[in-house]
C-alpha positions in Angstrom: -124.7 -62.9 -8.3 -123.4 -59.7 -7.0 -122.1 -59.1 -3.4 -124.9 -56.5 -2.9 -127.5 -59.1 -4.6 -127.1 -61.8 -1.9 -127.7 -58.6 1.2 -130.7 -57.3 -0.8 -131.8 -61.0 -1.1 -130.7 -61.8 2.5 -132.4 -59.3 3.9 -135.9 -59.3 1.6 -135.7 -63.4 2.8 -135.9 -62.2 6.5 -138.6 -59.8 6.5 -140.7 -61.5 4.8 -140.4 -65.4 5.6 -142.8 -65.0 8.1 -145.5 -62.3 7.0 -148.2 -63.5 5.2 -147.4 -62.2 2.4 -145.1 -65.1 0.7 -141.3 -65.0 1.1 -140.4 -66.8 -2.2 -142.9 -64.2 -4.2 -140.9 -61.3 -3.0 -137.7 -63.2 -3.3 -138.4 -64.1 -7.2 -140.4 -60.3 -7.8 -136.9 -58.5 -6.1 -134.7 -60.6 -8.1 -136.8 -60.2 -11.6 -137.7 -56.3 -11.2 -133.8 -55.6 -9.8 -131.6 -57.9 -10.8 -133.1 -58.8 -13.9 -132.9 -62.4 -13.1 -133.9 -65.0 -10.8 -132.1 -66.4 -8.4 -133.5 -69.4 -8.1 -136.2 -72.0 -5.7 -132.5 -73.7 -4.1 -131.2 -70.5 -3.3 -134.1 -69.1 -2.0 -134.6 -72.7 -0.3 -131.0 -72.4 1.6 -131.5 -69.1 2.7 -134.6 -70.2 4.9 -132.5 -71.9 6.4 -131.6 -68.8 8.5 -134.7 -67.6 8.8 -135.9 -71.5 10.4 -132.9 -71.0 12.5 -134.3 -67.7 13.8 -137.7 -70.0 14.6 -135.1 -72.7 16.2 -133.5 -69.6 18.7 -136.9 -68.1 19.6 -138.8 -71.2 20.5 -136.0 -73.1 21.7 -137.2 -73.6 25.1 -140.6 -75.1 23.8 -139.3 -77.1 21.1 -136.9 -78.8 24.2 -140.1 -79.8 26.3 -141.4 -80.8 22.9 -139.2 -82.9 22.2 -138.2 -84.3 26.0 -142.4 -85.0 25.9 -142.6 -86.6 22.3 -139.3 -89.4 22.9 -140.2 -89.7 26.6 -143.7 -90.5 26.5 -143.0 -92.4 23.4 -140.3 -94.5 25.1 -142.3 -94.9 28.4 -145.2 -96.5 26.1 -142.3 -98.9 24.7 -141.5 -100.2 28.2 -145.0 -100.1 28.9 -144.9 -97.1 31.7 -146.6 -94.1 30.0 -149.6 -92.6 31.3 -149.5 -89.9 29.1 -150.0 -92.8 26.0 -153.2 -94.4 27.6 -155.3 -90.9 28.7 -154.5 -88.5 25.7 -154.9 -90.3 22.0 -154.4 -88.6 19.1 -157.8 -88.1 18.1 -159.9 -85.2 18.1 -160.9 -85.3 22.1 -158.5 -82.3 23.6 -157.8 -81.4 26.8 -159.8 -79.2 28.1 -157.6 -77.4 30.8 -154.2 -77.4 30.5 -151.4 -74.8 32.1 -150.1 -71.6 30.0 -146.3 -72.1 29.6 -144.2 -69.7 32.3 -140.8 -69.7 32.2 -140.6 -67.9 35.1 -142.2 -70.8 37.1 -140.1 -73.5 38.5 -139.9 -76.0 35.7 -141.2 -73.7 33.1 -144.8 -74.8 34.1 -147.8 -72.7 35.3 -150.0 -75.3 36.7 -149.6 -78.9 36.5 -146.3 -80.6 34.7 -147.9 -83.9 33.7 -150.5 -81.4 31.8 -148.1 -79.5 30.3 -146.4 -82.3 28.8 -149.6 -84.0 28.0 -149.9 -81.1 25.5 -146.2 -81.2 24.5 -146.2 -84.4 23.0 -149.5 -84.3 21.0 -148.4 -80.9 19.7 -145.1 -83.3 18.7 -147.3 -85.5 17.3 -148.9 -83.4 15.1 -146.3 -81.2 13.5 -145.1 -85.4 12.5 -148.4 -86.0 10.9 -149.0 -82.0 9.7 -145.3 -82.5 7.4 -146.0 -85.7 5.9 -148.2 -84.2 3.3 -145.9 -81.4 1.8 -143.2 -83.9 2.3 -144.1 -85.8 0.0 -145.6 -83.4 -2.7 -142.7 -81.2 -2.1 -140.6 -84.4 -3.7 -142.6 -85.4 -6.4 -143.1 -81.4 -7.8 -139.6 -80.3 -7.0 -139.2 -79.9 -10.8 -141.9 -78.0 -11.4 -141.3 -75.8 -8.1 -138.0 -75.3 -9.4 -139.1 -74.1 -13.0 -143.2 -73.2 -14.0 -144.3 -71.9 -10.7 -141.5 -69.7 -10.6 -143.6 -67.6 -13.6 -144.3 -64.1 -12.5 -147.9 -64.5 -13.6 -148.8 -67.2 -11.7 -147.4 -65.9 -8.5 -149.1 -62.5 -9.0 -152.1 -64.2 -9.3 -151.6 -66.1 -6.1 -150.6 -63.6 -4.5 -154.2 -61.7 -5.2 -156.0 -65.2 -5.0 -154.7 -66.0 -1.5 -155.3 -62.1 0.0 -159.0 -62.5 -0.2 -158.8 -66.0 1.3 -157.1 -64.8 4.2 -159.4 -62.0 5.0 -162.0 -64.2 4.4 -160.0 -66.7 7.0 -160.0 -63.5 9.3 -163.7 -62.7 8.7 -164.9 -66.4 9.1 -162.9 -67.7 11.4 -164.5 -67.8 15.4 -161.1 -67.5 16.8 -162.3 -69.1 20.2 -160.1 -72.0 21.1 -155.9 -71.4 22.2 -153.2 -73.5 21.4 -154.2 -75.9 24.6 -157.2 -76.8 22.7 -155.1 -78.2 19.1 -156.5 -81.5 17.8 -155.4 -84.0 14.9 -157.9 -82.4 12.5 -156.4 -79.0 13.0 -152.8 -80.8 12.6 -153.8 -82.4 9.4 -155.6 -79.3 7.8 -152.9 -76.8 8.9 -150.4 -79.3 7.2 -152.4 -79.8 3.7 -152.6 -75.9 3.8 -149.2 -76.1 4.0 -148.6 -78.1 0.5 -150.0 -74.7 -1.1 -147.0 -73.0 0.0 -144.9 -74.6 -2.6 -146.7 -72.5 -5.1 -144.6 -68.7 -5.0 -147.1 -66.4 -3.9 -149.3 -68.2 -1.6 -147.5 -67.6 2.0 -146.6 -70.3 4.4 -147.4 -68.9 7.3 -150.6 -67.5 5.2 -151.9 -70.6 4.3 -151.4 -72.4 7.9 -152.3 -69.3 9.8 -155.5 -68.9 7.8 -156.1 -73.1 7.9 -156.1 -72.2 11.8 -158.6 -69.5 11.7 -161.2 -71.3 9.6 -160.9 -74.3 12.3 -161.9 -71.4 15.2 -158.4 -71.4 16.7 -157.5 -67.6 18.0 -155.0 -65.5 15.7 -152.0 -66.4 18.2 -152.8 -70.7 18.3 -152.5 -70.2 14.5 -149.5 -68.2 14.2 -147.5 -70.0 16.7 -148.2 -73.5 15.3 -147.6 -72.4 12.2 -144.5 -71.2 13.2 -143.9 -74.7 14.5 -144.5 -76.5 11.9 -142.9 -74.9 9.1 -139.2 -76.3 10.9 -138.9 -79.7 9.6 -140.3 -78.7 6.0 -138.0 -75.9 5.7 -134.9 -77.5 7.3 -135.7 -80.3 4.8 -136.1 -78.0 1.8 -133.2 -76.4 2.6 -130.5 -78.8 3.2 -132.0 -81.1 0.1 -131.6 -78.2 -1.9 -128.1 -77.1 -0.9 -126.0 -78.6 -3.7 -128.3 -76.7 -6.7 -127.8 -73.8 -4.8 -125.1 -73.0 -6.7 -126.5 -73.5 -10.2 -130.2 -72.8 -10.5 -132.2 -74.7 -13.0 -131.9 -72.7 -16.1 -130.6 -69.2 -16.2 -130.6 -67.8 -13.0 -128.0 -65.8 -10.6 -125.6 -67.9 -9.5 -124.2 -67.7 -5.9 -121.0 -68.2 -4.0 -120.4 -70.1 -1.1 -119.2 -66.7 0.8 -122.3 -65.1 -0.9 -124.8 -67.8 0.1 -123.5 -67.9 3.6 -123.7 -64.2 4.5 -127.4 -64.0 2.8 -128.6 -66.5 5.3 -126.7 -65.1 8.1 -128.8 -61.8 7.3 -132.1 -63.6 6.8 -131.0 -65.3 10.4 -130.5 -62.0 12.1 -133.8 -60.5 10.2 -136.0 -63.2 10.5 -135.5 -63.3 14.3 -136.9 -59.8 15.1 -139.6 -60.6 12.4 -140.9 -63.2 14.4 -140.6 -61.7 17.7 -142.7 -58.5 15.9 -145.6 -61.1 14.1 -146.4 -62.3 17.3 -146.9 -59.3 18.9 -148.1 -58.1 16.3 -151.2 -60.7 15.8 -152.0 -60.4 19.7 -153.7 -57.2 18.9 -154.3 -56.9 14.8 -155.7 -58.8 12.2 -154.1 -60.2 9.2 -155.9 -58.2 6.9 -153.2 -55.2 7.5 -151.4 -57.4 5.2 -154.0 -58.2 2.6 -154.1 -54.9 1.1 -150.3 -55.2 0.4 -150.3 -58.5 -0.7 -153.6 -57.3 -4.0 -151.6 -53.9 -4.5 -148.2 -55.7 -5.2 -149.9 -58.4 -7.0 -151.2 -55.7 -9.2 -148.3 -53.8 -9.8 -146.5 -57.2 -10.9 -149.6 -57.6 -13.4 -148.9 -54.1 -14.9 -145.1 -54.8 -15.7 -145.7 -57.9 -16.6 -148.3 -56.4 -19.4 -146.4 -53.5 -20.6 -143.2 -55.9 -20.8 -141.1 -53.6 -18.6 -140.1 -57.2 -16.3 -140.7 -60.8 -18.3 -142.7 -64.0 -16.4 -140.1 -66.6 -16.5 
């Protein structure tokens, strides 16, 4: 891999990690139609890294009150002190009324704390449950993520397929109830929805985001879990595939350390004003801006892919 291969890559990584319109399609369709090569499921694995890391930054101060809700409610139900563990079980019974997150309140709450953190640690809770699924179908297929669903064919094809079920997502979907409203159905929906991500072509945030519509949560309750729960699959992902980074199963471009460093570093600085945009972005537009561009580049794949001008695997 060249030095200008790992920027092109780098930066193609951050704008597109969180679109819905699927990261590791455009990083395999860049690499094939440009490069002439692939550079490979691990590489493209390690580079979200910096594009989670740009998740990790942007929500920090909610993933902090996630986490001080999830271990101290958790711990308080160990010593047999939580009321948070007795009134809100994970089941499908939300609260009903619960405060909008301010940080410019005292404490970083607009109403009630004990209701803020009531929602803090079931949302906890169910980005724990929501992974378990592509957890565990992410280990047993890594061979076959790593080789067959890396052919151009099949993530053309996905990439068409999965279009018209997010405008269909956008068209069906009731987009009534916020974040405040998030159950252990949605959790465990959004989180199957994620296992289709391991397929190039389908989106992650696509598949949740669209997962979240269908269940009548609003565009931005979607989009922000989804954002959510993508950080301990990728983070996994990534570091498990850091040692094949450097050689790709196969033929494939084969990166330095320096090389694979600065690519995520760019995705990093990318990635952060993607998300920042997407979330503005989806307060006022639907996804279907996006699934135009998703058929049309599907398409055009198809068509070199038919006259032979770029090859499948």
């Amino acid at each position: 891999m060249t030095w200008v291969q790992a920027l092109v890559l780098g930066l193609v990584q951050g704008l597109t990690e969180f679109l819905p319109i699927s990261s590791s399609a455009h990083m395999r369709i860049v690499s094939a139609v440009f490069f002439g090569d692939d550079a490979g499921a691990s590489f493209t694995a390690v580079t979200q890294l910096g594009t989670e890391a740009a998740v990790l930054v942007y929500f920090a101060k909610d993933i902090w009150r996630i986490l001080l809700a999830w271990f101290g409610v958790n711990w308080e139900k160990i010593t047999g002190r939580s009321k948070v563990a007795q009134t809100v079980p994970l089941h499908d019974q939300p609260t009903q009324v619960l405060p909008v997150y301010d940080p410019d309140m005292p404490g970083g709450y607009a109403m009630d704390t004990e209701q803020q953190r009531r929602l803090d640690y079931r949302v906890g809770w169910y980005v724990i449950i929501a992974t378990i699924p592509i957890g565990v179908l992410g280990f047993l297929f890594k061979d076959e993520i790593r080789t067959g669903a890396r052919n151009l064919w099949l993530v053309s094809t996905m990439l068409i397929v999965f279009a018209l079920v997010i405008a269909a997502g956008e068209y069906y979907g009731r987009k009534q109830r916020p974040i405040e409203q998030l159950t252990t159905r949605d959790g465990l929906v959004m989180g199957f929805a994620q296992c289709l991500a391991l397929i190039p072509g389908v989106s992650r945030s696509g598949a949740t985001s669209t997962a979240g519509l269908f269940l009548g949560l609003t565009r931005e309750a979607a989009v922000r879990f989804s954002f959510l729960l993508a950080i301990p699959a990728v983070l996994a992902s990534g570091l498990f595939s850091l040692p094949d980074a450097f050689e790709p199963a196969g033929e494939g471009l084969n990166a330095s350390g320096p090389q694979i460093f600065v690519a995520t570093v760019i995705s990093f600085v990318v990635g952060y004003a993607s998300v920042a945009w997407l979330l503005k972005f989806v307060a006022k537009h639907s996804l279907d801006w996006f699934v135009g561009y998703r058929i049309i580049l599907g398409l055009t794949v198809m068509a070199l892919l038919a006259t032979g001008i770029v090859p499948a695997t």
